[in-house]
C-alpha positions, 0 to 999 in steps of 0.5 A, spaced: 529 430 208 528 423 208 533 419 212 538 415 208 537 408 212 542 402 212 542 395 215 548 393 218 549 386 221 554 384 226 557 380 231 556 381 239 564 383 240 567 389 243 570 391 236 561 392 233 562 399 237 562 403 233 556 402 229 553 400 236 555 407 238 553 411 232 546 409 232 545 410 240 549 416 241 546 420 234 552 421 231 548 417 225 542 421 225 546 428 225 548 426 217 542 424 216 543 416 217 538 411 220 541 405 222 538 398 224 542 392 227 542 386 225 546 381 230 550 375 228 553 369 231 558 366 226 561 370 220 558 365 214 552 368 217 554 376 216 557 375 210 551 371 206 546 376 209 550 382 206 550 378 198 544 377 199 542 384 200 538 383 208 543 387 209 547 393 206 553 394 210 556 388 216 562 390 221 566 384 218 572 381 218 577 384 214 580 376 211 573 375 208 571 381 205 578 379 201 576 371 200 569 374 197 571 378 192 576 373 191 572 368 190 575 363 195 569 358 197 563 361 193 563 365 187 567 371 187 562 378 189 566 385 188 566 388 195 569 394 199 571 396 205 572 404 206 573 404 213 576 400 219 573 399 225 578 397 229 585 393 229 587 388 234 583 387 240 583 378 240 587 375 244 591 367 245 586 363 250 590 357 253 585 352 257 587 352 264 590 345 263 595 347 257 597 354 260 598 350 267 601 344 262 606 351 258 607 354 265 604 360 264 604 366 269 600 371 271 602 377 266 602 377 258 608 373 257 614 374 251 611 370 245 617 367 243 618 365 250 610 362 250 611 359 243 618 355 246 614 352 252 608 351 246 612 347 241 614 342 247 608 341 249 604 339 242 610 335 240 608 331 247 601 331 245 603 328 238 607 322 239 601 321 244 595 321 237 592 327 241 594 334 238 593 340 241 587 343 237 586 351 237 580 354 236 579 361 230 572 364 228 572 363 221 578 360 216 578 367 213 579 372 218 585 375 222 584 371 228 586 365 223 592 368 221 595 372 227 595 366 230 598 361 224 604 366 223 605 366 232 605 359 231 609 359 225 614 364 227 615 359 233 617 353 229 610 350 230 607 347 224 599 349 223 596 343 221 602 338 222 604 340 229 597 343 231 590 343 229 586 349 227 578 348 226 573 353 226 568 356 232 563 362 234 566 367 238 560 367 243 561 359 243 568 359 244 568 359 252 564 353 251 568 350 246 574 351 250 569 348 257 567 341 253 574 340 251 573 340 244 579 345 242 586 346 248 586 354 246 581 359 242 584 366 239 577 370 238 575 377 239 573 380 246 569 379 250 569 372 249 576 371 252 574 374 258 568 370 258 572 364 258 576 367 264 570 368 269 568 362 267 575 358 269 576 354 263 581 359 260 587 363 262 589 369 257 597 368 253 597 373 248 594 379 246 594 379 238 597 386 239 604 382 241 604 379 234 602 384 230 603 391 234 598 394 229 594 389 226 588 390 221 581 387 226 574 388 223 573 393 217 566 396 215 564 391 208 559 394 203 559 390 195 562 395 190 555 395 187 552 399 193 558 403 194 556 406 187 549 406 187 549 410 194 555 414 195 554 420 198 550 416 203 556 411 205 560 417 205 555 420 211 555 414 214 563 413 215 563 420 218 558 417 223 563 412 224 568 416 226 564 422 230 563 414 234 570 413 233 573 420 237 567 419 242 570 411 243 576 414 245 575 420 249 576 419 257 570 419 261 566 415 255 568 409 258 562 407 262 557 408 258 560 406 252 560 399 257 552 400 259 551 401 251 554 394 248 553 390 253 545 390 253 542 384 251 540 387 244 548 387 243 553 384 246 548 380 251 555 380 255 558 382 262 559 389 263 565 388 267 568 385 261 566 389 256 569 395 260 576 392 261 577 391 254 573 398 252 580 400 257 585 396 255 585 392 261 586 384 261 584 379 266 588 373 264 587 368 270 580 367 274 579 372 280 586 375 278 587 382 278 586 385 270 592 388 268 594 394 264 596 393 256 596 399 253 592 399 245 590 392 247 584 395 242 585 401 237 579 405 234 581 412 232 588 415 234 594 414 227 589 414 222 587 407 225 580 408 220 584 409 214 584 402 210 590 401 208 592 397 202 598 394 204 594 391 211 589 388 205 596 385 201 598 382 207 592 379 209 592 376 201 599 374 203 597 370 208 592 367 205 596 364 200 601 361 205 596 358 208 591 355 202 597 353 198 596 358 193 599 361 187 602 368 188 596 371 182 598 380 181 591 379 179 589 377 185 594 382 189 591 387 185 584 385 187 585 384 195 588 391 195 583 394 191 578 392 196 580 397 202 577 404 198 582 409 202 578 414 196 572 413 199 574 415 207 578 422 204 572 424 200 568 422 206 572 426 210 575 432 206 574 438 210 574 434 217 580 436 219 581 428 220 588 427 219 588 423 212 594 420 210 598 421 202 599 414 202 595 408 201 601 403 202 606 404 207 612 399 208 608 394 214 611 392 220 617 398 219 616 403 224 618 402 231 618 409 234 613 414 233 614 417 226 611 423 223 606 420 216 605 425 209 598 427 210 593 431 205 590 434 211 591 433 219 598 432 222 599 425 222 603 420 227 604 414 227 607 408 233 610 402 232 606 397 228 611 391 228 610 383 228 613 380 234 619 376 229 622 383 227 619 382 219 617 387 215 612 386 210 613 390 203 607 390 199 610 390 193 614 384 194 608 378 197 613 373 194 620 375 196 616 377 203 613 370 203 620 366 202 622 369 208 617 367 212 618 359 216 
C-alpha cells in the first residue's frame, strides 16, 4: 500500500511540534502517512505556499486560516482547520529599557498591574512624538489579537496610544536589538532568544490573558480536505498519537533534541526545552520559573477545533479592522474549524471528543466536567484576564461591552 504523502509547511516555533514529531518519531508512518517539512520564516509565506498547492497542509496561525477564507487582504479561498495544534504558548517581551522604564521584576507580574505602569509610560512617550511601538508575527494571527485586547482592557489604545507593526518571529530578538519595536509578542523560542540575548525582559505570558486561548492550528483548503478525506483523517490520528507523546513525562528531553535541530527550530536546546516544560526565563541569566500550561497540546480536548474559539478570533477582527458585523462572515469563520473531521478521525480512539462545538468562551473558572460522545472530558479554567465572556451567539453584544 502506497503511503499517502503531505506536505506540510511550518515556521521554526515550538508549537511545530506536533508535525515535527509525528514524521520523526513514526506516529505518521504507523497510519500510513509520509510527511515532508517545509520550513518558513514569515506567515505571508506559509500561507501562499498552502493556496498555491506547494504545500497540502501548514501548521498556521489560527487568525489567518479565518482571514483567507474570508477574503481579508486576497481573494477569499474556502479553508479548513480539523485540528489545533496548540493553544497559547507566546508571551509580551519588553526591551530591557521599557521593562526597566515599567519597573518590571523578577516574576510574571498582574496584567492589570503591568498594564497600569505600561499605560503611563506610553502617555510620556506620546507627548515626547515618540510612541512606544510593539512588535506581532503578522496583522492576522492571535499574537495580534491577545495583545491588542491586553492593551485595550488596560486603557491603552492600539494604534493611538501605542503602535503595532509586523515582524518574523526568527527576527523579533533583532528587532527588539536594533530598537526598531520597544516590546515583541511572538511564540517560542523567540522570547527566550530575546532574553539570552539581553535585549529583552519577559512580562506576560499570553496564557494570563486568554488562560485557554486558541495558537496554531493545522490549515488544509476545503478543496483538499474533500479530495483526500481518509487520508487527512490518518494524519490528525498521527498528530495526536504525536500529541499524547508530547505531553508524557520523560519526553521532554528528546522531544528538545528533535526541534532544535538546524532542519527545525535551528534554536537553543536549553530554550526550547524550558518551554517544552512550561518553565520561563524572564530576565537574562535569571532563574526560569515555573507557569504551569504556559503551552497546551493535548490534555481537555485541546485538539478539538472549536467554533466558538474561530467566532472569537472573527470578533476581534472585527474590532479591530473597523468592520461591520456580517452573520454570513460569522458563519463562514466558524465554519472554518471542522470539529466533523477530528471525530470521524478519531471515533473508536477512546480520545475524549466533545458533544459541543461551541461552548461559552471564557466561562469556566474551576475544572469542569464537559458532555462527551465518547472519553470522559474535563475541562479547566479558560478565562480572560478582564473576567469577560465570550458567547458566540451574541459577537455584537460581546463586542459593546468591550473598552
Amino acid at each position: 500500500m502506497t503511503a499517502e504523502r503531505f506536505r506540510i509547511g511550518f515556521l521554526p516555533l515550538v508549537d511545530a511540534a506536533l508535525p515535527i514529531l509525528a514524521h520523526e518519531l513514526g506516529f505518521a508512518a504507523r497510519e500510513g502517512v509520509q510527511l515532508e517539512l517545509v520550513r518558513d520564516m514569515t506567515w505571508a509565506t506559509v500561507r501562499d505556499r498552502l493556496l498555491y498547492g506547494h504545500t497540502d497542509a501548514a501548521h498556521m496561525i489560527a487568525p489567518l486560516a479565518i482571514a483567507t477564507a474570508l477574503g481579508r487582504d486576497r481573494p477569499a479561498v474556502p479553508m479548513a482547520v480539523p485540528f489545533v495544534l496548540g493553544l497559547n504558548g507566546n508571551a509580551v517581551t519588553f526591551s530591557t529599557q521599557l521593562a526597566k522604564d515599567v519597573g518590571l521584576g523578577e516574576t510574571l507580574g498582574d496584567p492589570a498591574m503591568i498594564g497600569a505602569a505600561l499605560q503611563r509610560v506610553a502617555a510620556a512617550r506620546k507627548i515626547a512624538g515618540k510612541p512606544l511601538r510593539f512588535g506581532v508575527v503578522h496583522r492576522y494571527s492571535s499574537h495580534n489579537y491577545m495583545l491588542r485586547y491586553w492593551l485595550a482592557g488596560v486603557g491603552i489604545r492600539p494604534d493611538l496610544h501605542i503602535d503595532i507593526v509586523v515582524t518574523s518571529p526568527p527576527f523579533a530578538a533583532d528587532a527588539l536589538a536594533a530598537g526598531e519595536v520597544d516590546g515583541i509578542c511572538v511564540g517560542e523560542p523567540w522570547n527566550s532568544i530575546a532574553v539570552e540575548r539581553g535585549v529583552g525582559h519577559i512580562a506576560l505570558a499570553t496564557a494570563q490573558i486568554w488562560r485557554r486561548g486558541v495558537e496554531k492550528v493545522l490549515a488544509l483548503r476545503e478543496a483538499v480536505v474533500d479530495e483526500r478525506r481518509d487520508a487527512v483523517e490518518a494524519l490528525l490520528r498521527a498528530l495526536h498519537a504525536a500529541a499524547a507523546h508530547f505531553v508524557e513525562p520523560g519526553t521532554a528531553e528528546d522531544s528538545a533534541d528533535i526541534l532544535a535541530r538546524p532542519e527545525y527550530l535551528n534554536a537553543s536546546r536549553d530554550a526550547v526545552l524550558r518551554a517544552i516544560t512550561d518553565r520561563v526565563r524572564l530576565t537574562p541569566g535569571g532563574e526560569p520559573i515555573h507557569y504551569p500550561d504556559f503551552m497546551f497540546q493535548h490534555r481537555e480536548a485541546a485538539n478539538f477545533p472549536w467554533r466558538s474559539q474561530a467566532a472569537w478570533l472573527y470578533s476581534q477582527m472585527l474590532r479591530w479592522d473597523a468592520a461591520p458585523y456580517s452573520s454570513a462572515d460569522a458563519a463562514t469563520a466558524a465554519a472554518v474549524f471542522r470539529p466533523d473531521i477530528y471525530r470521524t478521525a478519531l471515533a473508536g480512539s477512546g480520545a475524549p471528543l466533545p458533544g459541543a462545538s461551541s461552548k461559552l468562551e471564557g466561562g469556566i473558572g474551576e475544572p469542569m466536567g464537559a458532555g462527551s460522545v465518547q472519553g470522559r472530558l474535563v475541562l479547566g479554567s479558560d478565562r480572560f484576564f478582564d473576567g469577560h465572556a465570550f458567547d458566540p451567539d451574541d459577537i455584537q453584544g460581546y463586542l459593546a461591552n468591550l473598552p
